[in-house]
Every structure is written in C-alpha cells, then in structure tokens.
C-alpha positions as CSV (number, residue, x, y, z in Angstrom):
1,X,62.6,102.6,149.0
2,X,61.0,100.2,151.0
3,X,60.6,97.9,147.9
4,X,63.5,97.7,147.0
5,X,64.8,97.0,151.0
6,X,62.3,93.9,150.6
7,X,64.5,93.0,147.2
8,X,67.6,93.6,148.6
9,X,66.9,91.6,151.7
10,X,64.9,88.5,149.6
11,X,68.6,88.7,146.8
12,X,70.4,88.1,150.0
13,X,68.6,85.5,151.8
14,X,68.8,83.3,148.5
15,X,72.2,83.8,148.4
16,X,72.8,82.7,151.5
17,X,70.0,79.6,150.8
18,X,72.3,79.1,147.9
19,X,75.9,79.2,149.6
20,X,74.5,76.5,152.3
21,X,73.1,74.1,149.3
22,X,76.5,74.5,147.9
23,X,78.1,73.2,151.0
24,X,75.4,70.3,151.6
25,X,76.4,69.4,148.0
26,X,80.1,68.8,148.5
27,X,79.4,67.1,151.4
28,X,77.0,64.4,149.6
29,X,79.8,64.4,146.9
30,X,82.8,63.8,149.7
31,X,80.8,61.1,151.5
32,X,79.4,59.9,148.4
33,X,75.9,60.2,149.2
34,X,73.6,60.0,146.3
35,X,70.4,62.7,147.0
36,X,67.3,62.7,145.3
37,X,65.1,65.3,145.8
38,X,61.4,63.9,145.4
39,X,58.7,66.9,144.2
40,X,55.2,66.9,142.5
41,X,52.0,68.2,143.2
42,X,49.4,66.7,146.6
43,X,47.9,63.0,145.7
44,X,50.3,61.7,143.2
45,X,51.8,59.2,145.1
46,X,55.0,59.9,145.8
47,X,55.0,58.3,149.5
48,X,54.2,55.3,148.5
49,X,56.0,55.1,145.7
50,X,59.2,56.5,148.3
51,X,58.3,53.1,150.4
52,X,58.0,50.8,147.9
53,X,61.8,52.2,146.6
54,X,63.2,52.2,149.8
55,X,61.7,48.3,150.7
56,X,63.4,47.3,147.4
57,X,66.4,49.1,148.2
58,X,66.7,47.4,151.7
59,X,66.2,44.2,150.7
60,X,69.4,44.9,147.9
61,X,71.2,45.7,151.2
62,X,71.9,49.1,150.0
63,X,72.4,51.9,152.6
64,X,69.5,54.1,152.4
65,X,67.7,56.7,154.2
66,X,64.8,59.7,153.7
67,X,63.9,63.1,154.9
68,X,60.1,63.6,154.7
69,X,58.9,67.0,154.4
70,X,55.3,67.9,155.5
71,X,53.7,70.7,156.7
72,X,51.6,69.8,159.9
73,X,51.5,66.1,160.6
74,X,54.5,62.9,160.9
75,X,52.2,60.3,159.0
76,X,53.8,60.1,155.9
77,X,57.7,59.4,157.8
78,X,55.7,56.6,159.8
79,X,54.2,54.9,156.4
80,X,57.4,55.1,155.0
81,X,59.4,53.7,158.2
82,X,57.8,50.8,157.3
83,X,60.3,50.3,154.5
84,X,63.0,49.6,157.4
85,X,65.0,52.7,156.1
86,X,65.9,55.1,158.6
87,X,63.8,58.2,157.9
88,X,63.3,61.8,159.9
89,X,60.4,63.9,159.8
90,X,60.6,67.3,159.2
91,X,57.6,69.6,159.9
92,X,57.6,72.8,158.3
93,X,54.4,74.2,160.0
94,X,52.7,75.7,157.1
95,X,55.6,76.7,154.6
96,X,55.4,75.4,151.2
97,X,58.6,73.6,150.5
98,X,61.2,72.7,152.4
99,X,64.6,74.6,152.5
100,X,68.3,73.9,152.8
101,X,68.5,74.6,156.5
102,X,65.7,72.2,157.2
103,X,67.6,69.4,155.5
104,X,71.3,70.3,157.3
105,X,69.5,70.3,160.8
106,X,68.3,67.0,160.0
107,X,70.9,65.1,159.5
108,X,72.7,65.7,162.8
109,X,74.0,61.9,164.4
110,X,73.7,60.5,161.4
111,X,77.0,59.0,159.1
112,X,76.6,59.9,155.7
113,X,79.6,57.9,154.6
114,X,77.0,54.6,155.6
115,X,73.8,56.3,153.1
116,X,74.6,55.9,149.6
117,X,71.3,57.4,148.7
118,X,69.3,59.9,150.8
119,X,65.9,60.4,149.0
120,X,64.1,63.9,150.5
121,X,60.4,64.1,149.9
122,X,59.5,67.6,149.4
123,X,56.2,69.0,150.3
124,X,53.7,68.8,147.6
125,X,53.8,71.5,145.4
126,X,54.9,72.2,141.8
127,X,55.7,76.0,142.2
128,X,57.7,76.6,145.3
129,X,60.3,74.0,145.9
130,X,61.5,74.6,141.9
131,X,62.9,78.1,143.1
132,X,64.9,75.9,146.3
133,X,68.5,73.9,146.2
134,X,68.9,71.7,148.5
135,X,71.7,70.2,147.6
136,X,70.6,67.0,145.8
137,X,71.9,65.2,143.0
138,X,68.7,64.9,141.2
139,X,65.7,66.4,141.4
140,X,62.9,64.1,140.4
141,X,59.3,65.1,139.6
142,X,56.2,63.0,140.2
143,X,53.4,63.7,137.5
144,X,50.3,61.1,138.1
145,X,48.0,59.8,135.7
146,X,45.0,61.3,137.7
147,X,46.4,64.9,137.3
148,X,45.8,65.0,133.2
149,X,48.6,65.2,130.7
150,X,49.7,69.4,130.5
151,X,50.9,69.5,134.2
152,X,54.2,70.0,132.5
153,X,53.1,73.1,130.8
154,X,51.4,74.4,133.8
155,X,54.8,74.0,135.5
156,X,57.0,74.4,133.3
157,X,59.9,75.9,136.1
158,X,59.4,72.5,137.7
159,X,59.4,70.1,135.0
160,X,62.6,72.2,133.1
161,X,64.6,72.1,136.5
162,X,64.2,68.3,137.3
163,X,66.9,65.2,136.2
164,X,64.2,62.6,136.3
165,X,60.6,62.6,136.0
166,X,58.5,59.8,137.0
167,X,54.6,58.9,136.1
168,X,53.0,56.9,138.3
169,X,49.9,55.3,138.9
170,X,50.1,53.9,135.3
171,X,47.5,51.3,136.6
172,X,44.7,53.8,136.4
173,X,45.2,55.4,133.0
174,X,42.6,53.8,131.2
175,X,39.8,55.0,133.5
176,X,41.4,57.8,133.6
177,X,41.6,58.5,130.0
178,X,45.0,59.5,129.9
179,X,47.1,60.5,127.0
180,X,50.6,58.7,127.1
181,X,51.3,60.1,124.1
182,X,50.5,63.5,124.8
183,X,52.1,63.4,128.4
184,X,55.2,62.6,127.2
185,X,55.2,65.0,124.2
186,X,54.5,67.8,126.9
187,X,57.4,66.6,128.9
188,X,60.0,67.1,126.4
189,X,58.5,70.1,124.8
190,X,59.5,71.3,128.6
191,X,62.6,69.6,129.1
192,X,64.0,67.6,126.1
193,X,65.8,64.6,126.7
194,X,64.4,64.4,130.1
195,X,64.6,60.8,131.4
196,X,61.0,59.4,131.9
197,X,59.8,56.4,134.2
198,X,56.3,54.9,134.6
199,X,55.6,53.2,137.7
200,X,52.3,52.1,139.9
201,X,52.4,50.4,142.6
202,X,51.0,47.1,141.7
203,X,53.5,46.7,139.2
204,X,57.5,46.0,140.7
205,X,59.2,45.3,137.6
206,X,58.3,49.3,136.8
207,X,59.7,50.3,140.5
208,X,62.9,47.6,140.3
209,X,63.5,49.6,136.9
210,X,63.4,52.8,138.4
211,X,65.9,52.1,141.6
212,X,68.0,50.4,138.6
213,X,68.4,53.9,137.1
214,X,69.0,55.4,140.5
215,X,71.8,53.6,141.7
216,X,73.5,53.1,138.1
217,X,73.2,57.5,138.2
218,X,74.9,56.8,141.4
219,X,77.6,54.5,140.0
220,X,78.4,57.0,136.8
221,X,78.5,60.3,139.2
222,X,81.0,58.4,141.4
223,X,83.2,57.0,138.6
224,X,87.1,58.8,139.3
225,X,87.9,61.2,136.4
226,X,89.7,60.1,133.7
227,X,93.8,61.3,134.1
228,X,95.1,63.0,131.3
C-alpha cells in the first residue's frame, strides 16, 4: 500500500511538472521567445560554448538571455555574464536537474517580448533532466570529444529526446582518438535524423554556424500558418 501511495504521489507531481511546462510553453510561443534547453554530461563544455553563443549573439544585436542551473556555486552565470547577455543563476542545492518551477521563478521582472532566445543550461547530467519539460523549444545535447564515441548508447533517453545535438571540443579529437565516424553513426542509431553540429572553441566559423541554425529554427517556428 505504501508503494503504491509513493506512485500515486510521484504520477501526480509529474503531472503537475507537466501542466506548468505546458504553460511556460505557450507563453515562449505568445511572446515569441525561442528556448533552448542546453543538457550533457560534467566537463563537456557547454558554458563556454553558452558564452561564446551568447557574445556572437550580442554582437548581431539579437535579444538574448540565459538561465544557469548549478547545484552549489554562481561561477558559471558570472563566466557567462561576460557575454553581456543578461543571465540569472539558479542554485538547486544538490538536485540533479533543474525543474519547471525553477525556471518560472526566474523569470520574474523580466520582458520576454524583448528575449527572442532564452538559452537554460541545465545541470550536468545525462539521466535526470531527460525525464523534465521545461518548456523549451529545443532541447540540445552536448556530447564532447573527451567523453568517447557511445555516450549516445549509454544515454539513449537523452540523446532520443533532444532536437539538436552538438560535439564540441572538435579541436582535441585527434589526441583524443576519437571516432567521427562512429559518433555520429551512434547518434542516429539513437535518434535518426537528428541534426548534428561540431563546434570548439577556437574555431568561430563552427559556433557562427550553430547560432545560424538557432535563429533560422526560430524564424521557421514563428512563420504564421498557412490559411486555407
């Protein structure tokens, strides 16, 4: 009996996660705020690549801002302010992902009609923020050349659920020893068709090609529909 209280209560606290996600979402789509929803696993580099997106996105004059999720410290928000983006930090002392709540406390005072894209880097993990809406547009997972090539068959959930994946520190494969080939075979063996971007940080062309994609995504999703 007690079991299945613990199931009962767990159905209905993702159903309420999921009702509030449902609302965040129409509010993106009503102000036309494009959200990407950054995940991966510790170390790949997703801050930095976040900075060096939101730097090229200032400098475009396109209105930007980020939600940083971490579970004990601010330093990641502060690297990233540097981009001259506004961005809020939100500390989830100790839990593994951040939730829908989270985000919709953090964006009180500010005008989502001036944010045409709201990028939200999750906490590092590849299990727990696949199970977690938050309302985004496109969820986009990090896999890094230092990790090896099967993280996308370890995390399958993660990799299936995402729009976008991204592979970054491309400037390190070769030490590395990476497998291209075989990363990329794994990523569509998980998700086929998924659109796939290669990026490191001494190379801009790669991140000017993926804030390309980004804000074309954004133009298509905000295209009127076509009358009958």
């Amino acid at each position: 009996m007690a079991s299945q209280r613990s199931v009962e209560m767990r159905t209905n606290v993702l159903h309420r996660h999921d009702e509030v996600a449902a609302s965040l979402r129409a509010r993106f789509e009503r102000t036309g705020t494009h959200v990407v929803n950054m995940v991966s696993s510790p170390g790949t580099g997703k801050t930095t690549l976040l900075t060096q997106m939101l730097t090229t996105m200032v400098e475009r004059r396109l209105g930007v801002a980020a939600l940083v999720g971490d579970c004990a410290t601010d330093n990641d928000a502060r690297r990233i302010a540097e981009s001259g983006a506004p961005v809020r930090q939100i500390v989830t002392e100790g839990l593994c992902h951040l939730e829908v709540s989270m985000i919709e406390q953090h964006l009180d005072g500010w005008d989502l009609a001036g944010i045409e894209f709201l990028f939200i880097e999750n906490v590092g993990n590849l299990v727990c923020p696949s199970s977690f809406d938050l309302g985004e547009t496109t969820r986009m997972v990090l896999l890094s050349v230092t990790e090896g090539e099967d993280k996308p068959l370890k995390y399958p959930q993660m990799f299936h659920s995402s729009e976008l994946a991204v592979i970054t520190k491309t400037d390190l494969a070769a030490p590395c020893e990476f497998d291209r080939a075989a990363a990329l075979a794994n990523i569509d063996a998980v998700h086929p068709g998924l659109a796939v971007f290669e990026t490191s940080k001494r190379d801009s062309a790669s991140i000017d090609r993926l804030v390309d994609y980004i804000v074309a995504e954004r133009r298509r999703s905000c295209e009127p529909l076509p009358t009958s």
